[in-house]
PQR file with spaces between the fields and no chain letter, atoms N, CA, C, O and H, PARSE charges and radii, in Angstrom:
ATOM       1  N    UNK     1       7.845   27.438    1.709 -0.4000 1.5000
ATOM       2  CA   UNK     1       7.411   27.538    0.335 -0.0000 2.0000
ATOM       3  C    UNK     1       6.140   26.729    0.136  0.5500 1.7000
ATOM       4  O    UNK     1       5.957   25.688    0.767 -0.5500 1.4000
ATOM       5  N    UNK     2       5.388   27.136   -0.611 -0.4000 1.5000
ATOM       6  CA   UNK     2       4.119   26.482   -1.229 -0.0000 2.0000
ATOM       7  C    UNK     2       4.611   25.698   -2.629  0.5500 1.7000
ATOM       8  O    UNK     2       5.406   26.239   -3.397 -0.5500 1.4000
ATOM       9  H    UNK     2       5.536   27.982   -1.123  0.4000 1.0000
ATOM      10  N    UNK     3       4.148   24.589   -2.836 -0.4000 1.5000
ATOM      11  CA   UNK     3       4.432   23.561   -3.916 -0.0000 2.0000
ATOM      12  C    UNK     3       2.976   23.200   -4.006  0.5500 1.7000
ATOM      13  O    UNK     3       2.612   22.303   -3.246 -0.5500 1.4000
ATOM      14  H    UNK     3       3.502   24.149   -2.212  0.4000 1.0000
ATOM      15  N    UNK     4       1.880   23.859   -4.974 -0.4000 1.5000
ATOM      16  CA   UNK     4       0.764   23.612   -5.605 -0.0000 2.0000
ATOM      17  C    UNK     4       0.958   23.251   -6.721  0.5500 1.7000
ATOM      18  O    UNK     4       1.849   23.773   -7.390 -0.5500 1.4000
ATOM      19  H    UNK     4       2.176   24.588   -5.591  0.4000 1.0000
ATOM      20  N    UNK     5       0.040   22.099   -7.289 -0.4000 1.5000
ATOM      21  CA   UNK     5       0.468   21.622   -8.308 -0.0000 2.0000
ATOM      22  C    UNK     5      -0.358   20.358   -8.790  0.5500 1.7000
ATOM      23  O    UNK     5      -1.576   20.424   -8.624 -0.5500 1.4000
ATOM      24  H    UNK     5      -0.684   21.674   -6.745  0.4000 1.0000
ATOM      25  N    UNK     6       0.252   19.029   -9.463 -0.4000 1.5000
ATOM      26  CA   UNK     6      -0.308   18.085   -9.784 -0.0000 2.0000
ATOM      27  C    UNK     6       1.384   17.493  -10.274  0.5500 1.7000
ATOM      28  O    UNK     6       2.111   17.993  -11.133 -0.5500 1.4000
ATOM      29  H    UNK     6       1.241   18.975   -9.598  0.4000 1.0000
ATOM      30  N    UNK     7       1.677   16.199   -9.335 -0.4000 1.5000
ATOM      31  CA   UNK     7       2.727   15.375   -8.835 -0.0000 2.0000
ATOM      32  C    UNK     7       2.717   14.425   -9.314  0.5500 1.7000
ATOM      33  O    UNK     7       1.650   13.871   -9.049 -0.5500 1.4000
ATOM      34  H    UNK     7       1.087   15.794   -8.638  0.4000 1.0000
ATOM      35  N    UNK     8       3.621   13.548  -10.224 -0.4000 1.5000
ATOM      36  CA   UNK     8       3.445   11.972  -10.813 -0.0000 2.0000
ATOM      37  C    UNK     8       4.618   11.227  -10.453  0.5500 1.7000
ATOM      38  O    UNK     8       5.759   11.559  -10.775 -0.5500 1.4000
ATOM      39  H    UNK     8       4.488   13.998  -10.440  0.4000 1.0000
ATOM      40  N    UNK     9       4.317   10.220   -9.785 -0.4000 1.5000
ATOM      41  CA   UNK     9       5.211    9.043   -9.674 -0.0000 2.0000
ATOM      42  C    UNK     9       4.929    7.886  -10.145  0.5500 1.7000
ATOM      43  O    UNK     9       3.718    7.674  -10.205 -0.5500 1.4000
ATOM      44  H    UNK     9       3.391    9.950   -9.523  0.4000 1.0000
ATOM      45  N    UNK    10       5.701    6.923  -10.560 -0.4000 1.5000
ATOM      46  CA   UNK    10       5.582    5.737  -11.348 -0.0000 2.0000
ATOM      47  C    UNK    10       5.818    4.615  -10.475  0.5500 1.7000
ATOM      48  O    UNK    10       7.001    4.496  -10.156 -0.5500 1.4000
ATOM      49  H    UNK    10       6.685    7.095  -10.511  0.4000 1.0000
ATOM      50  N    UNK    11       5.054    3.789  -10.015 -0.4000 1.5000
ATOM      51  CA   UNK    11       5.386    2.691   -9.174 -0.0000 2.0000
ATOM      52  C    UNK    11       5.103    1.578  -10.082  0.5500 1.7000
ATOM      53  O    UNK    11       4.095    1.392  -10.763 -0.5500 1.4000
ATOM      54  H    UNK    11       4.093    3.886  -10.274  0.4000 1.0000
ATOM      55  N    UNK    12       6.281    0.792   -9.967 -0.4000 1.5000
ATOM      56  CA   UNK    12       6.408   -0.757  -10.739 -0.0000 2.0000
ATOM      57  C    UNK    12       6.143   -1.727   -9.812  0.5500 1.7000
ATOM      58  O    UNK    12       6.799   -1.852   -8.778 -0.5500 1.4000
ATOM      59  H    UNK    12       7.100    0.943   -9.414  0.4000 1.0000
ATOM      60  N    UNK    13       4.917   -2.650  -10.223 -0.4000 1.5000
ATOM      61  CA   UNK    13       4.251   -3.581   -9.506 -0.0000 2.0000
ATOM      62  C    UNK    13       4.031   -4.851   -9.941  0.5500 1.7000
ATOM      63  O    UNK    13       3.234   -5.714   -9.572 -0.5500 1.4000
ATOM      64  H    UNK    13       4.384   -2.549  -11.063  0.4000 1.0000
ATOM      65  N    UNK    14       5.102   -4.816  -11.021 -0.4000 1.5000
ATOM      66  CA   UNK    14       5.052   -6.231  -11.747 -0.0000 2.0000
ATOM      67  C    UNK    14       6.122   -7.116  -10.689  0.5500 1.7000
ATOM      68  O    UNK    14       6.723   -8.171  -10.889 -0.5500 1.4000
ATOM      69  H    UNK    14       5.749   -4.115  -11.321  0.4000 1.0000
ATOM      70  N    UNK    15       6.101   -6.633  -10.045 -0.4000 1.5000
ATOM      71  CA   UNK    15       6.839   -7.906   -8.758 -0.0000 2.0000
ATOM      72  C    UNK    15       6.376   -8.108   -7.751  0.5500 1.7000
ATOM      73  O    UNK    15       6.793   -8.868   -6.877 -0.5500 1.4000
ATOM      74  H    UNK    15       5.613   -5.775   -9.882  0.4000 1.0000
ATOM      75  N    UNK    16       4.904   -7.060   -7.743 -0.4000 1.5000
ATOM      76  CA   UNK    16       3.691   -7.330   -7.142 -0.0000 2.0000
ATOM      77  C    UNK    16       3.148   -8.527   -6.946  0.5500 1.7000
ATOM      78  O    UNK    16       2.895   -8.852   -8.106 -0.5500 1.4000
ATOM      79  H    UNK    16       4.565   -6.442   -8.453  0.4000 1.0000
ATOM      80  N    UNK    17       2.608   -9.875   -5.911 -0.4000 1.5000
ATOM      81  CA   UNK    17       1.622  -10.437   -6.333 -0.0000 2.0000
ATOM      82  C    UNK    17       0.134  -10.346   -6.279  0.5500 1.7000
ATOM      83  O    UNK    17      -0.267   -9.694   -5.314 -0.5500 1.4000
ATOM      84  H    UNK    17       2.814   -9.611   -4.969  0.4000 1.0000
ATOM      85  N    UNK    18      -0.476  -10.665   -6.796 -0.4000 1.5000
ATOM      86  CA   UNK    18      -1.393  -10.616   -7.252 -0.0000 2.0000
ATOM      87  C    UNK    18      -2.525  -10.565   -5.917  0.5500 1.7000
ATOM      88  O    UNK    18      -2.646  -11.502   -5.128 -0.5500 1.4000
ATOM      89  H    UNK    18      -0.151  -11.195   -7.580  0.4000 1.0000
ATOM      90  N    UNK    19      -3.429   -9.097   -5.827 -0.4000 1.5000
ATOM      91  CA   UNK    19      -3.962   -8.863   -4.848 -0.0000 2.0000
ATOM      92  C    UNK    19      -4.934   -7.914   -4.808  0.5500 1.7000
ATOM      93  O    UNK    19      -5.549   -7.675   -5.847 -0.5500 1.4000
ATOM      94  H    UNK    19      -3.330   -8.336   -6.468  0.4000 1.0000
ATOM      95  N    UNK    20      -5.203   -7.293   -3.750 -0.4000 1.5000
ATOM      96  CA   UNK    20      -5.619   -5.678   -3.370 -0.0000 2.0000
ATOM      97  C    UNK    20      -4.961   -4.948   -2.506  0.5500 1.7000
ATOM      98  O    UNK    20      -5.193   -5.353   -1.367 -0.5500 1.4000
ATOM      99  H    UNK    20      -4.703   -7.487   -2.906  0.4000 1.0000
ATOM     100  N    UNK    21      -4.143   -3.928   -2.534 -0.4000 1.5000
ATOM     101  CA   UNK    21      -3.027   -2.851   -1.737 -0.0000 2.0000
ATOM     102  C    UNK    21      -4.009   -1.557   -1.795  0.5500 1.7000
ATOM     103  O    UNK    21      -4.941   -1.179   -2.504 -0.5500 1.4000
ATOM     104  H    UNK    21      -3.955   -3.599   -3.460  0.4000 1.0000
ATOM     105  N    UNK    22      -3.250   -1.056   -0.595 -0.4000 1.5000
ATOM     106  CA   UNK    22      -3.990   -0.014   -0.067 -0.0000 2.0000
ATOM     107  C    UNK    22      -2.525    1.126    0.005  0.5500 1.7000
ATOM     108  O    UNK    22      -1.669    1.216    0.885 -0.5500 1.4000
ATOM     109  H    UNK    22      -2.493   -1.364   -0.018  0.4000 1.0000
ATOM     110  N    UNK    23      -2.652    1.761   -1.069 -0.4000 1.5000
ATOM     111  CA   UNK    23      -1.710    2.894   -1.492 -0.0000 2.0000
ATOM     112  C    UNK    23      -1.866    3.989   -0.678  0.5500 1.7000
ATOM     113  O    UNK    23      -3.011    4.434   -0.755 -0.5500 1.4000
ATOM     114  H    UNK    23      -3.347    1.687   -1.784  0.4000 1.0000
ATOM     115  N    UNK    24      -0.807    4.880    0.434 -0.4000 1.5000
ATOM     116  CA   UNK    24      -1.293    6.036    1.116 -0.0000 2.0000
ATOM     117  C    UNK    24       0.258    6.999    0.589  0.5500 1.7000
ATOM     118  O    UNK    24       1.447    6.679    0.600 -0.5500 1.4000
ATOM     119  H    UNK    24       0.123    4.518    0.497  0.4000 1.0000
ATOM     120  N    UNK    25      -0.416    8.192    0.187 -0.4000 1.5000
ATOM     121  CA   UNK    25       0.301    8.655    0.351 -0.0000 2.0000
ATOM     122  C    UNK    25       0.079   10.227    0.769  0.5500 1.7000
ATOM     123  O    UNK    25      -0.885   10.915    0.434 -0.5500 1.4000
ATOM     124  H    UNK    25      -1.382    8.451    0.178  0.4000 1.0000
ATOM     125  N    UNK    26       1.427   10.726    1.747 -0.4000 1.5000
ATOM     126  CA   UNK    26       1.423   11.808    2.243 -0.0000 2.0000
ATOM     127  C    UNK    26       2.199   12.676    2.285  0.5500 1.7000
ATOM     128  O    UNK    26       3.355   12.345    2.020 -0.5500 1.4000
ATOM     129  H    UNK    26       2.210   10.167    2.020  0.4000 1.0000
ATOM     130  N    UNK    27       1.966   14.008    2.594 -0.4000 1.5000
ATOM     131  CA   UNK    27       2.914   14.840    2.583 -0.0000 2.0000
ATOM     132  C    UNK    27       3.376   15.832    3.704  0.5500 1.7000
ATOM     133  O    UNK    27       4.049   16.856    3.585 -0.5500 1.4000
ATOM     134  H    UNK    27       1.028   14.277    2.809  0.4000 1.0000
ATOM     135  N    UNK    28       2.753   15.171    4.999 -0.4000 1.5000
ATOM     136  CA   UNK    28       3.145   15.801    6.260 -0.0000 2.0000
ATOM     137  C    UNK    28       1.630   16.483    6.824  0.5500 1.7000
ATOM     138  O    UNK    28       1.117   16.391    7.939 -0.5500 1.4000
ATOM     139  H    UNK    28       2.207   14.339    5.096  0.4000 1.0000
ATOM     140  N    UNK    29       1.269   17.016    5.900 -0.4000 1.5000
ATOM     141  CA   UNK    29       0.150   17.415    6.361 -0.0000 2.0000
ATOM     142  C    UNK    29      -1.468   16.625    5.962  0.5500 1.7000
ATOM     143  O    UNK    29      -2.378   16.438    6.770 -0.5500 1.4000
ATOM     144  H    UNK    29       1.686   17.091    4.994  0.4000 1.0000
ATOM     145  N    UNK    30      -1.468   16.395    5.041 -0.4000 1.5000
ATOM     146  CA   UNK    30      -2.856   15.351    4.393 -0.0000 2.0000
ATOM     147  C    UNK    30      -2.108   14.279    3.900  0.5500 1.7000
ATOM     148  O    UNK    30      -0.949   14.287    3.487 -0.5500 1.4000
ATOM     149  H    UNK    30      -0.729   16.547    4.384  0.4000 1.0000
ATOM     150  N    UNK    31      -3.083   13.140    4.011 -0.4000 1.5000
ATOM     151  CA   UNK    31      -3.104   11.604    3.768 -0.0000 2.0000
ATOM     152  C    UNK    31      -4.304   11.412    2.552  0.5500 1.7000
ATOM     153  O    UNK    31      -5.405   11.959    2.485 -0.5500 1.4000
ATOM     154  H    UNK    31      -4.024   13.133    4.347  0.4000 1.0000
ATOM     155  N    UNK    32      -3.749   10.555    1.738 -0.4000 1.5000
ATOM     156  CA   UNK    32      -4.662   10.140    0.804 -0.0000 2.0000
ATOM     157  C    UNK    32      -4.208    8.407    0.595  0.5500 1.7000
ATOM     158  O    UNK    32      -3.097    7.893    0.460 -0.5500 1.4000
ATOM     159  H    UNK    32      -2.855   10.111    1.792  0.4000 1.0000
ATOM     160  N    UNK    33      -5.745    7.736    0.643 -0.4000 1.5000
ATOM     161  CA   UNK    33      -5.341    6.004    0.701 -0.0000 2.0000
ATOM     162  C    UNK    33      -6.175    5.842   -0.825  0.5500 1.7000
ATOM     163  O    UNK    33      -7.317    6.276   -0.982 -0.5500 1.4000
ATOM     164  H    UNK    33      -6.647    8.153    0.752  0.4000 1.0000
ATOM     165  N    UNK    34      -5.585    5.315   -1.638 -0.4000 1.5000
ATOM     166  CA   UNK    34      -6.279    4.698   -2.736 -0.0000 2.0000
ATOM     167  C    UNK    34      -6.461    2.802   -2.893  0.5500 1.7000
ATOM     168  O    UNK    34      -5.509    2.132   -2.494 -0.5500 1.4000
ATOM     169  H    UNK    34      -4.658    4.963   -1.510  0.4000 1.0000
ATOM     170  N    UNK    35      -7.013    2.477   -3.152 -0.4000 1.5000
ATOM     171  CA   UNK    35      -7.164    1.281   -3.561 -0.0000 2.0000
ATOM     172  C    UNK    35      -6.268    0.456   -4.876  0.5500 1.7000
ATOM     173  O    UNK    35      -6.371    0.814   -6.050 -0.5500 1.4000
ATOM     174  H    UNK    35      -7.786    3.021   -3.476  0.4000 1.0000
ATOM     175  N    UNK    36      -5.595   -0.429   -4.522 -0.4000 1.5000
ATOM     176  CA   UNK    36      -4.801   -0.526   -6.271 -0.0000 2.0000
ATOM     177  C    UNK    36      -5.353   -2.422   -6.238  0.5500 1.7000
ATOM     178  O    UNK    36      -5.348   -3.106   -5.215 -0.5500 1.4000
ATOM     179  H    UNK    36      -5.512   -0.719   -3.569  0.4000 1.0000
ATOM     180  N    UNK    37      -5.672   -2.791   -7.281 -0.4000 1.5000
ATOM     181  CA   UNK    37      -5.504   -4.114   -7.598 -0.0000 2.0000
ATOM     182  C    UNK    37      -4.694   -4.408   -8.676  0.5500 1.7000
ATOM     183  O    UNK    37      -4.640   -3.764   -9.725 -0.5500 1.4000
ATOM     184  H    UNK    37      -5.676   -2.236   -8.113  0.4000 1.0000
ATOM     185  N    UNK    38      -3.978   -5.539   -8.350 -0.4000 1.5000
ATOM     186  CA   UNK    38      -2.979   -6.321   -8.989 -0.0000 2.0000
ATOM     187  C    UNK    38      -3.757   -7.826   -9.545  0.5500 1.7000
ATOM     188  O    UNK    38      -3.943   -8.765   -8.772 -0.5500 1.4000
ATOM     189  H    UNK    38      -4.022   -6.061   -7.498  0.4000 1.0000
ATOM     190  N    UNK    39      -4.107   -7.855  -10.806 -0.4000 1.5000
ATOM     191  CA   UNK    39      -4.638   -9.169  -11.309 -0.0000 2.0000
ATOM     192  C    UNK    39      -3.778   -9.910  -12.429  0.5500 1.7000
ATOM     193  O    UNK    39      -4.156  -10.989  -12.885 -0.5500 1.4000
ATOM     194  H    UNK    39      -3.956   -7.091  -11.434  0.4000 1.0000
């Protein structure tokens, strides 16, 4: 099956400390890395 679309997940990072993370996420076939800061 094909699943085209636009996907939302909620990640809670208030137990995060305080930084720069490197968010990847994938789905078997493509990788995507975003940048997140925590201040």
């Amino acid at each position: 099956e094909n699943f085209a679309g636009n996907y939302a997940r909620k990640i809670d990072l208030m137990t995060a400390g305080k930084g720069v993370y490197l968010l990847t996420v994938s789905n078997g076939k493509h990788q995507s890395v975003k940048k997140v800061i925590v201040f």
